[in-house]
N, C-alpha and C positions, 0 to 999 in steps of 0.2 A: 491579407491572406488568412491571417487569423482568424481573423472575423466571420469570412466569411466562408472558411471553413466550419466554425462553430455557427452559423447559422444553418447552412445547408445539412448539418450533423453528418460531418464527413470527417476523416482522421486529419490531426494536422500537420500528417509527414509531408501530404501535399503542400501546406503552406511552409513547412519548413524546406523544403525542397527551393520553392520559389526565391527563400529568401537565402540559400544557398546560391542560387545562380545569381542573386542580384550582386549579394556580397564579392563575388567571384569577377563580376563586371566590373565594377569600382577596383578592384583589385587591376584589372586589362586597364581602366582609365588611367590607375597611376602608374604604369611601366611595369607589372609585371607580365612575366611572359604566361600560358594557361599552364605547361608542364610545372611552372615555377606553382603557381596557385593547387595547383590537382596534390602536388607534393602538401603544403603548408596543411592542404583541409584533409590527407593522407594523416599528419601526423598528428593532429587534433584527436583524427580520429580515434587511433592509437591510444587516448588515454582514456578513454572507454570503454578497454579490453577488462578491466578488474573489474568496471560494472557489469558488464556484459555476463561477465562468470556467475556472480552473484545473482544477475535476473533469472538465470538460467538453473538453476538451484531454489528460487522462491517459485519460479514458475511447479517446480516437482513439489514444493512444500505448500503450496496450496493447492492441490486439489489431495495431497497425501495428508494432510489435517483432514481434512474432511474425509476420506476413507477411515482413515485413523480413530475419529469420533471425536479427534480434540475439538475441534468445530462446534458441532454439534454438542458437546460438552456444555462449553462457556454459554452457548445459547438457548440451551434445557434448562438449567439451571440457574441461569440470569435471567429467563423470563418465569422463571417460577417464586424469582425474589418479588415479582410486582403487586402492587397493593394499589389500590385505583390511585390514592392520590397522589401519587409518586414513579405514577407511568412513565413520564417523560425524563424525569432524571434518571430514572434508573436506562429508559435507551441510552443516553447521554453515557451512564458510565461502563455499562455491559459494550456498549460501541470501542468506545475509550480503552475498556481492558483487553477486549480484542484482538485490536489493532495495535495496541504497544507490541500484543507479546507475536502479530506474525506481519509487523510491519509495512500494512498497505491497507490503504483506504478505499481498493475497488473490491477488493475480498475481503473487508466487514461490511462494504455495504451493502456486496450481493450476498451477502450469507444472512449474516443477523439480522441487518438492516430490510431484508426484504422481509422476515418474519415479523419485526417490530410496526414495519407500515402496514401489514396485513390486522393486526392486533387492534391498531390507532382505527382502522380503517371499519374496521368487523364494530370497536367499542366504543363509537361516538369520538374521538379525541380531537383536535385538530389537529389534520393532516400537516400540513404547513411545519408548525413548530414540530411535530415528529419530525418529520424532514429534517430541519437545522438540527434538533438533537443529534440523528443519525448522522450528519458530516461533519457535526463540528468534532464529535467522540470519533469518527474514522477520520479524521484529519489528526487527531492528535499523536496517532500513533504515526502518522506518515512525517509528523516531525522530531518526534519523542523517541520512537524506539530505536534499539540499536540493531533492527534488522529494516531500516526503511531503507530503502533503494533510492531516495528523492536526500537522503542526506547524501548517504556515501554518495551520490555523482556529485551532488557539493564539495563534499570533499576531498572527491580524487581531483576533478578539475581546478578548487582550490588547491591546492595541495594543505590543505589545513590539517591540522593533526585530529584524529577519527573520535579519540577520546576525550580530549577536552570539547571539542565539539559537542558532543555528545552532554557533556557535564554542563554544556552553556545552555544548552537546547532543555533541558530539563531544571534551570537553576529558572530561567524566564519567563519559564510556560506555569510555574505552580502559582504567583498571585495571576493572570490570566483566566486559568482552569478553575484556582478559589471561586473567584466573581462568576465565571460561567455554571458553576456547580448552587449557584444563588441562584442566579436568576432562574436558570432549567427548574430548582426546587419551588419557586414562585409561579412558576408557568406548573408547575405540575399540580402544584394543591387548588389552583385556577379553573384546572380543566380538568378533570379525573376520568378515567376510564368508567366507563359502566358495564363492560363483561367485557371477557378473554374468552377468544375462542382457541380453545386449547386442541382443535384437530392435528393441527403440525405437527403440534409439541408430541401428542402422544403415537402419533405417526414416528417419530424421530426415537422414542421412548422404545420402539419395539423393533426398530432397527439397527439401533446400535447400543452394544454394553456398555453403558455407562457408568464402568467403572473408573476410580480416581487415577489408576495408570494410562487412562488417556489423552492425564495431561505430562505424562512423561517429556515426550516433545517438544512443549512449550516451555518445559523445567529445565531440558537439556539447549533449547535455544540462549534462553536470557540468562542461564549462569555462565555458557562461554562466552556469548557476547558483552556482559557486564564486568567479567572477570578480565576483561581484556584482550579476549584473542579476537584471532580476522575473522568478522561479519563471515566471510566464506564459506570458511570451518563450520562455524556455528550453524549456518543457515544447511550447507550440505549435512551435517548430523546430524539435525533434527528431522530434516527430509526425510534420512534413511532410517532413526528412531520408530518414526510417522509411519513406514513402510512397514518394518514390522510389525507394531501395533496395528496396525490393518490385515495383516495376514494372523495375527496369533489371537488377537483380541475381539476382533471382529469376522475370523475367521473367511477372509476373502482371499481366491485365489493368487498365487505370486504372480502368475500370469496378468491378469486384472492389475494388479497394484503396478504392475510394471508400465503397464500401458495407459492407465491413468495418467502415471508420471508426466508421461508426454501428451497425452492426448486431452486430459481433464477428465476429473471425476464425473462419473453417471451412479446414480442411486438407481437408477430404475424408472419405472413409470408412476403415477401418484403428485400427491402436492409438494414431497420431497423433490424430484426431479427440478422445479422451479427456483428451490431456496438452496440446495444443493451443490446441483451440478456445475461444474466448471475445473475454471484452476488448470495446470499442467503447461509446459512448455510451450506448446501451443499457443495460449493465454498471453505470453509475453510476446507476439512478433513484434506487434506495432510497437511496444514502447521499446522495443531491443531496438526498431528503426529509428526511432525519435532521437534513442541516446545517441545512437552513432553519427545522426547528422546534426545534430546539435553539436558534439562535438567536433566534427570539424569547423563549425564556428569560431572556434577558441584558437584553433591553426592560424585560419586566414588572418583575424585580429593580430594575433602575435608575429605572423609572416611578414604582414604588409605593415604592423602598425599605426592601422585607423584610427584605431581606437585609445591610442597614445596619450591623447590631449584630456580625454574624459578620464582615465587611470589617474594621470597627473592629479588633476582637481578632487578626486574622488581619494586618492592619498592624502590629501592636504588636508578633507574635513575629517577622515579616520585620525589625521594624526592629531585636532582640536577636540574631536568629539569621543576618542577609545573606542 
């Protein structure tokens, strides 16, 4: 189902759907009743009420970065560090810084990432290796930071503790990153850009004030969530930070910012509207579907216990391997 969801480039709530109802069949083969089964995938469900909140909070925080100008910040200024032979690391680490600090890798790589492939694309680079620069730096943030939405559902579902997690996830990625920050630096002195077409940027330059309080936001994210509080917190005050500094900073109506929130940021018409737009509550239906029928996965598993035999064995090499 997967599969072939991913080939016909269709969402994989359908495939997860299917393998809902399969799971639910097996469940009828061994003696449960469906009321019995609709309950167990009911309470699965249930534990993806805290993620839920949180999507629902990054959904307002990305497209309120971007009204805000943090966005546009990090990507004005991170493509201004570029020096032909140091293109590709430096996507790699502007990606990377990104994505830690607003914790998802589909909003650095429609932001920065699209500007970055336009650059590769305008300056001779090859495309290809731009690409992997751009995912593997918006990947690191969707495992690294402590606003990613792909950890917390790890860890509400494990019930693993948010913080040590967090400490492990950044204790194993630094010799990982080291090597990846070699090679990218290899592949960059390799292939050097031969000119930066700087229209976006100065497009970007005269839309929004780029001033250093734009990264307020991102200051007020990663100190509560580093400091220890709930992802939630953090992520709803930096939203509502982002909302101001869109109305006071960049002087956009309250009305506007409010409706962004939900609907995704619009710049306008131009090559910003491309690299820009998006974000907002909106933005999150499918993956708010995904978590929720996913987790009823975790119900039925634990209802019927199918999946007993594999726990067992899979306990036994944690408790050989740490």
């Amino acid at each position: 189902g997967v599969t072939a969801c991913l080939a016909l480039e269709e969402t994989l709530i359908y495939a997860l759907l299917l393998g809902l109802i399969c799971f639910m069949a097996v469940g009828r083969k061994r003696g449960f009743t469906l009321p019995a089964l609709v309950k167990m995938a009911w309470d699965g469900g249930k534990t993806s009420f805290p993620v839920l909140r949180v999507l629902v909070f990054i959904g307002c925080l990305t497209a309120l970065w971007r009204a805000s100008g943090t966005i546009p910040f990090f990507v004005y200024y991170g493509i201004k560090m570029i020096t032909p032979r140091f293109f590709i690391l430096i996507a790699f680490l502007l990606t990377a810084a990104l994505s830690f600090g607003i914790g998802t890798s589909f909003g650095t790589a429609g932001t920065a990432g699209v500007v970055l492939m336009i650059l590769a694309r305008s300056g001779g680079v090859n495309e290809l290796i731009t690409a992997g620069a751009v995912m593997s730096g918006a990947y690191f943030g969707e495992r690294c930071s402590p606003a990613s939405s792909s950890s917390l559902f790890a860890v509400t579902l494990s019930g693993a503790d948010s913080g040590k997690n967090l400490k492990m996830m950044l204790k194993t990625s630094i010799l990982p990153t080291l090597v990846t920050i070699a090679v990218y630096g290899i592949l960059s002195w390799k292939n050097p850009i031969r000119s930066v077409e700087m229209t976006v940027l100065d497009e970007m330059g005269r839309k929004f004030s780029m001033s250093w309080m734009t990264l307020i936001p991102a200051a007020v994210l990663l100190s509560l969530a580093l400091s220890g509080g709930k992802v939630m917190y953090a992520v709803a005050v930096s939203a509502f930070t982002a909302g101001l500094a869109a109305a006071w900073l960049q002087g956009e109506a309250v009305k506007d910012v409010l409706i962004w929130a939900v609907m995704g940021y619009k710049p306008g018409a131009g090559e910003l509207s491309a690299v820009l737009s998006g974000g907002g509550i909106i933005s999150m239906k499918n993956v708010l579907l995904i978590v929720i029928i996913s987790s009823t996965y975790s119900g039925i598993f634990r209802g019927t216990g199918m999946l007993d035999n594999v726990h067992e064995k899979a306990a036994l090499l944690a408790k050989h391997t740490g």
